[in-house]
C-alpha angles and dihedrals in degrees: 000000000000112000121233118283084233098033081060106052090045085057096057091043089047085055093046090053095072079089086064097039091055089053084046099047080044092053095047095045104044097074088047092053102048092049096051116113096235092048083059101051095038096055086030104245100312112214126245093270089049099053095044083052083058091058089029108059098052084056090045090046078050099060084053097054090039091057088049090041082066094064098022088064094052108042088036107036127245108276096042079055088055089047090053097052097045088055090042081051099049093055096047090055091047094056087049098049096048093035112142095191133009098270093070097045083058089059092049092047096049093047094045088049091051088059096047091047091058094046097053100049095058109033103078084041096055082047100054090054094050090049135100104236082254106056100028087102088051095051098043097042081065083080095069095035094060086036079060092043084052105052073044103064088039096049084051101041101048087037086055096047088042078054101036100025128080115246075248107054119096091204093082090074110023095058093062091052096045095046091073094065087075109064092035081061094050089054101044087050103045104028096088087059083065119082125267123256095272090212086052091053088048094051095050092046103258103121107151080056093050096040080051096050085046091049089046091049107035098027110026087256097317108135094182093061101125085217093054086045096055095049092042087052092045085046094054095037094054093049103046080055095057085042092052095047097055091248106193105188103222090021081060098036092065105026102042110079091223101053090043086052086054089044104061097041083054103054084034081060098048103045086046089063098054085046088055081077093237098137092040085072098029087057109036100023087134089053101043091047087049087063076069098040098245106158109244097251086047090050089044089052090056102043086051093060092052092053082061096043084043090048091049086049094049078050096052077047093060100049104038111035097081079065102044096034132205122293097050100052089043082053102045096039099061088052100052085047086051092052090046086051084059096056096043091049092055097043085060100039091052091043108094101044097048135101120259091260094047086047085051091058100033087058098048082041084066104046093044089057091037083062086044085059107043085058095041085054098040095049096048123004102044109038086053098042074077115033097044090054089048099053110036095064133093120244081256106055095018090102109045095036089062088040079057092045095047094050095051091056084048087043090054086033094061090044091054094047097047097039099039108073091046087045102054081049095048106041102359115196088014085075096069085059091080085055094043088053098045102051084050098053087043096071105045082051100055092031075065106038110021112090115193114266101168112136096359113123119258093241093059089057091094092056091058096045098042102051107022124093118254094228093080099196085068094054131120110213096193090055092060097046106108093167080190088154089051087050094048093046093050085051095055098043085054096060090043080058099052094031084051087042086046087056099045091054088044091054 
């Protein structure tokens, strides 16, 4: 029996996903591993700068594999990107889970963060163009969902070998490190038995491929579907424009205002994400629960209760987001981030002068927000931090704007890592006011600048950001509405109707 067309398409997303799932387990495991007594005494108490190297380095290896991802993408295909990725990545786990000093778990942490850089890059990418307009949100908010298992798995599993595991025994912290190399495995050796972008196949002249893929994906094989025609003919109307147009990927992105347009919502989105203040916990959970003195298993524990709160938000995200669409959440989201800084920011700040009850309350005040967030973020800000890059793009310049968008959150995410640790121990709770300010400013950003793109074909996105206004609150939406798929499939189905008429009065 013949699997849903959509089923379908969610299952290869869902596969693709082990590259998020790997950024996610890295992010989750990070701040266990650097607070474990072994970790300590091995690499002889490393200081605040270089632990924030050790979580510093893979993003910044991630901002390099992010900017070759563009290219890559375009020259390789989508899925041998995502292979290449998967095997970088192998090796880079590999070096952290056997380093000797901290040097060469440098090495492992910058090629391992090269290999994430280039997954996740492409991989919503690669989801949007496999997905039916009404369900793209859902497949590429899956990117965020297995980047949640992930910090999941990790939270669990360092907070399991700190329990089980001697203060001198490497393997509290070597096991976690090691345990990533599996599913990326899995990934660089199974990703080629999954279809091709059919956009990409188009672009690089190979349409009866790319009709195929489209058949396979959207009608279980049958070429013939209306609904399969009509996307394959806006497909290969939308890219012989760009063809004929002399579309250059980075030259239009820059030099086309609405690329550029595209271009600068899209690197807005992802440094707002890092300035939500998201990394700065993921990371440094153990450190920012010891200003409460909240001992570091219990810390893990907690924090390990927030990755599965975050993962049933991302859930909610993902069934839920083709119906709210996109500007709103992203919004609302900020704000309510915003409101849970400010309670973290005066937990910390009143630690320290209040009575031993008061500090009681205050500590399980801020877990309890801390938990609040994590939802707030999952549901909103980082789902959509994916799935909005992946679909606003051209064919053209599809590739090489996420691989932009993608360095700029390493970018941030570098920074965080690198700035946070020093910056607990120099100016404590000072420090959350960044946060408090940025989600702030985020939402009345993107409340400005972000139109609405939920449920509109990829190849209609150049028609809303061409000819509407920046300034989003002015907009009309019905002037921006094209329904040129609708068009073509009311077309098609109109000569099915008179072919199928013709045949009946010949018979």
């Amino acid at each position: 029996m013949a699997i849903n067309p959509r089923t379908y398409q969610f299952l290869v997303g869902v596969f693709a996903s082990l590259g998020s799932f790997l950024f996610g387990y890295d992010l989750g495991v990070i701040g266990g591993v650097v607070a474990s007594k072994s970790f300590e005494s091995t690499f002889k108490n490393p200081g605040a700068n270089e632990v924030g190297a050790v979580v510093s380095v893979f993003t910044g290896g991630a901002f390099v594999g992010a900017a070759i991802a563009g290219p890559a993408g375009d020259w390789f295909g989508r899925r041998m990107t995502i292979m290449m990725g998967a095997i970088v990545f192998c090796l880079g786990g590999g070096l952290q889970s056997a380093a000797q000093n901290l040097g060469f778990l440098y090495s492992g942490r910058l090629i391992a963060g090269l290999g994430v850089g280039i997954m996740v890059m492409i991989i919503p990418l690669y989801q949007a163009e496999i997905a039916h307009p009404s369900i793209r949100g859902r497949i590429t908010g899956l990117q965020q969902f297995m980047l949640a298992i992930g910090a999941t798995v990790a939270a669990w599993t360092t907070y399991g070998t700190n329990l089980h595991l001697g203060p001198t025994n490497n393997n509290q912290w070597r096991i976690p490190l090691g345990i990533q190399i599996v599913p990326a495995g899995i990934l660089a050796i199974l990703i080629l038995l999954f279809p091709e972008s059919p956009r990409w196949l188009i672009d690089h002249g190979k349409s009866e491929q790319g009709l195929e893929t489209l058949a396979r994906l959207h009608a279980s094989g049958n070429d013939q579907d209306v609904w399969v025609r009509s996307e394959y003919e806006q497909i290969e109307a939308a890219i012989a424009h760009e063809h004929e147009n002399s579309a250059k990927g980075y030259h239009d992105l820059f030099t086309n205002r609405s690329s550029f347009r595209r271009l600068v919502l899209v690197t807005a989105l992802q440094a707002s994400v890092q300035m939500t203040g998201v990394s700065a916990i993921q990371y440094f959970s153990p450190q920012i629960y010891a200003t409460l003195e909240i001992p570091t298993q219990d810390a893990l524990k907690y924090q390990g209760v927030s990755n599965i709160l975050s993962t049933l938000a991302i859930l909610c995200t993902i069934l839920f987001i083709d119906r709210l669409g996109r500007r709103w959440p992203l919004i609302i989201g900020n704000l309510i981030n915003c409101l849970c800084f400010i309670i973290v920011t005066a937990a910390i700040a009143s630690f320290p002068n209040a009575s031993r009850s008061s500090q009681h309350s205050l500590g399980w005040a801020f877990i309890a927000t801390n938990w609040v967030y994590q939802i707030s973020f999952s549901f909103t800000c980082g789902s959509l931090s994916w799935i909005i890059p992946a679909e606003i793009f051209d064919t053209k310049t599809r590739s090489k704007g996420v691989s932009l968008g993608a360095m700029v959150s390493f970018a941030f995410n570098t920074m965080i890592g690198q700035v946070t640790s020093p910056a607990i121990n120099s100016i404590n709770w000072r420090y959350f006011l960044l946060f408090v300010v940025c989600n702030f400013t985020n939402a009345i950003f993107f409340w400005a600048f972000m139109p609405e793109t939920a449920k509109r074909p990829l190849e209609e996105m150049n028609a809303l950001f061409s000819g509407s206004s920046w300034f989003v609150p002015t907009m009309r939406k019905e002037d921006f509405e094209t329904h040129d798929l609708e068009q073509r499939l009311a077309e098609n189905e109109q000569k099915e109707k008179a072919i199928a008429v013709e045949h009946s009065a010949e018979d």
